[in-house]
C-alpha positions in Angstrom: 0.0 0.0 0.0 2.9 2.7 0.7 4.5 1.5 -2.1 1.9 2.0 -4.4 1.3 6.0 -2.9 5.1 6.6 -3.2 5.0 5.4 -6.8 1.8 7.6 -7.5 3.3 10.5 -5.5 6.8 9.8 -7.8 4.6 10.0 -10.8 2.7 13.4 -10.1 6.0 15.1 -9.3 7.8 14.0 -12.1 4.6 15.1 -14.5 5.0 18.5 -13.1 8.7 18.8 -13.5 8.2 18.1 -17.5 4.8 20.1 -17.5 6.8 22.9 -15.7 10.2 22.6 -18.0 7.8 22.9 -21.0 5.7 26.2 -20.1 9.3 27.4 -19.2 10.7 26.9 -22.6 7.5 28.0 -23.9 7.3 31.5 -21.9 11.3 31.6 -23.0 10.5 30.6 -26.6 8.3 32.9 -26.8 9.9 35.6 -25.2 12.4 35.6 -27.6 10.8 35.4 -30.8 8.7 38.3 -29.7 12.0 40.4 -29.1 13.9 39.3 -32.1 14.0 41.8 -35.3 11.5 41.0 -38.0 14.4 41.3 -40.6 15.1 37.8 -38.6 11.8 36.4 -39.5 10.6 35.6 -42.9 7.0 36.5 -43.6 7.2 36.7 -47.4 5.0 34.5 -49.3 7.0 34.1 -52.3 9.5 32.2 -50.7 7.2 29.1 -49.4 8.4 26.8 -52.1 12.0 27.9 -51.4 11.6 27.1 -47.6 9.4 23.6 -48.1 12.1 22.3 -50.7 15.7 23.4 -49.5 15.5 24.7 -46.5 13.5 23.4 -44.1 16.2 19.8 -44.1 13.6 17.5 -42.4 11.9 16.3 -45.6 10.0 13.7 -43.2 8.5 17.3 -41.1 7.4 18.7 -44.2 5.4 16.2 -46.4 1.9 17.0 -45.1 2.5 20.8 -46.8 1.3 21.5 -50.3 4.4 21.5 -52.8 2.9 24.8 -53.9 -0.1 27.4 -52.5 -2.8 26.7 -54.6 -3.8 29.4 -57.0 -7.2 29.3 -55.3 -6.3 29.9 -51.8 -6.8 33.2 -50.4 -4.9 35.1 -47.3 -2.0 33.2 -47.4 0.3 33.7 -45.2 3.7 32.3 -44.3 6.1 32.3 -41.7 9.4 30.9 -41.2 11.9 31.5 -38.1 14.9 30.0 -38.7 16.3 29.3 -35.0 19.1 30.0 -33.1 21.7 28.3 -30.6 19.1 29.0 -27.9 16.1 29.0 -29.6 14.2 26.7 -32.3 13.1 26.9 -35.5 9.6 27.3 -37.1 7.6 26.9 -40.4 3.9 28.2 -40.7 1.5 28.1 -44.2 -1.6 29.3 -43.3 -4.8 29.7 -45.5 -7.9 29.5 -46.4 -9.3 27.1 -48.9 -12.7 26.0 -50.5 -14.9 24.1 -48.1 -14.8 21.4 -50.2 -10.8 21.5 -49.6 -10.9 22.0 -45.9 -13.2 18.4 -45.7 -11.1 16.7 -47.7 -8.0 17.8 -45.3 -9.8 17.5 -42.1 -11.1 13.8 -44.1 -7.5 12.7 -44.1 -5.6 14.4 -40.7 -8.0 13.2 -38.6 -7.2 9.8 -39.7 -3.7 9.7 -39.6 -3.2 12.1 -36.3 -1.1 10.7 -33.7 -2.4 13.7 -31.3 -5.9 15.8 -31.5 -6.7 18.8 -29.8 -9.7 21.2 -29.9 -8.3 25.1 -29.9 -5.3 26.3 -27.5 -1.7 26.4 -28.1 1.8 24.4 -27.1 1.6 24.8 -23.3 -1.9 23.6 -23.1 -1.5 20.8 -25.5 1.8 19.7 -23.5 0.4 20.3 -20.0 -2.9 17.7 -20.8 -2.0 14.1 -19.5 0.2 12.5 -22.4 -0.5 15.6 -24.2 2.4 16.8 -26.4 4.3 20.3 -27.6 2.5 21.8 -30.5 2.9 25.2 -31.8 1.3 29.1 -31.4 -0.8 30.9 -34.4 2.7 32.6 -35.1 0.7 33.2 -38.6 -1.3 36.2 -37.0 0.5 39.2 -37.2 3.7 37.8 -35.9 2.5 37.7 -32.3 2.4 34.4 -31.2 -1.1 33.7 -30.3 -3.2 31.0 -28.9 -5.7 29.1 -31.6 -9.3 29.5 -31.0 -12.0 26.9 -29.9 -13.2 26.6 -33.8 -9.8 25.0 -34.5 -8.9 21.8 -34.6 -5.3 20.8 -34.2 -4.2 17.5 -35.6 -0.8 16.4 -34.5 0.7 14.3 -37.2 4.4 13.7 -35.2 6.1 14.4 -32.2 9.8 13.4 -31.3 10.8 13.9 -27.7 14.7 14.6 -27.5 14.9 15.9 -24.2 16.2 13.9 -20.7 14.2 12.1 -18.5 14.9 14.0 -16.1 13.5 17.5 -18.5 11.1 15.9 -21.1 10.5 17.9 -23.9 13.2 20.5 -23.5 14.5 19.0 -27.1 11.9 18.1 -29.5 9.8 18.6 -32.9 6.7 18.1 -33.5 4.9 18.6 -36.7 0.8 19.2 -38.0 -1.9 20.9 -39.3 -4.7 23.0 -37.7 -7.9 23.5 -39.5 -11.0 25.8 -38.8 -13.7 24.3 -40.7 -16.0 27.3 -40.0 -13.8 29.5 -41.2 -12.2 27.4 -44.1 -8.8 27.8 -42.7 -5.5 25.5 -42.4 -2.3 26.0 -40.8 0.3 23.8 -41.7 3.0 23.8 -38.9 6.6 22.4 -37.9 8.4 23.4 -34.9 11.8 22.1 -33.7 13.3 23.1 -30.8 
């Protein structure tokens, strides 16, 4: 019977050391991209195919984006960070797309997600029990922001690289979020 409390009690503590290390590189992440210069961030459109092709070097993280923006989609929007020593990288595409599109995506994610959650952003996600890092709405005017309740976020990968004794602190994790009511998809990677 002791046994069994100090094991729970082992297990609760150890949850909140990684849940704790993970809003902690969140609020740091975060912190940082906010105060870097925007020369550092790339937010032009015309370079997606660029970034999805040669730069981004995780093919494996990438597949699940469109080879190119379709020529129907509207409000695109891109956004690529690409890291630092301290801090990690990130790749964005969102846009909006026919409804018939946005079923056809949602059709196939939902199938293949390894991870769903219904709005909210990387700390949420990672603090839920075996929930894992996602990303922030970086795509909305380059403040990180939290996704709303009408998205879905479909979790196609994540790779924990951090220590058992700091889950999480290295990682990627890789996905799509979709808001069906407002015919939207975000395509997302995140190392970090």
């Amino acid at each position: 019977m002791k046994q069994a409390h100090l094991l729970k009690l082992t297990t609760i503590a150890l949850l909140s050391l990684g849940s704790i290390g993970v809003i902690g590189g969140g609020f740091f992440f975060t912190q940082a991209f906010s105060n870097k210069k925007e020369t550092e961030v790339l937010i032009n459109n015309s370079n997606y195919q660029d970034i999805r092709h040669n730069t981004w070097s995780n093919k494996t993280q990438v597949k699940h984006f469109p080879a190119v923006v379709p020529s129907f989609a509207r409000d695109v929007r891109v956004i690529y960070y690409p890291g630092s020593p301290e801090y990690g990288r990130i790749f964005q595409l969102r846009m909006k797309l026919p409804e018939t599109q946005i079923k056809k995506a949602l059709d196939k994610y939902r199938n293949i997600a390894k991870y769903k959650y219904q709005g909210g952003d990387t700390n949420d996600h990672a603090n839920q029990q075996n929930g894992v890092p996602t990303t922030f709405l970086y795509t909305s005017d380059l403040q990180p922001e939290t996704f709303p309740t009408t998205y879905e976020i479909l979790v196609l990968n994540a790779n924990n690289l951090g220590t058992p004794d700091f889950p999480w602190n290295h990682g990627d994790s890789y996905g799509v979020a979709v808001d069906k009511t407002a015919s939207e998809i975000v395509y997302w990677v995140e190392e970090w």
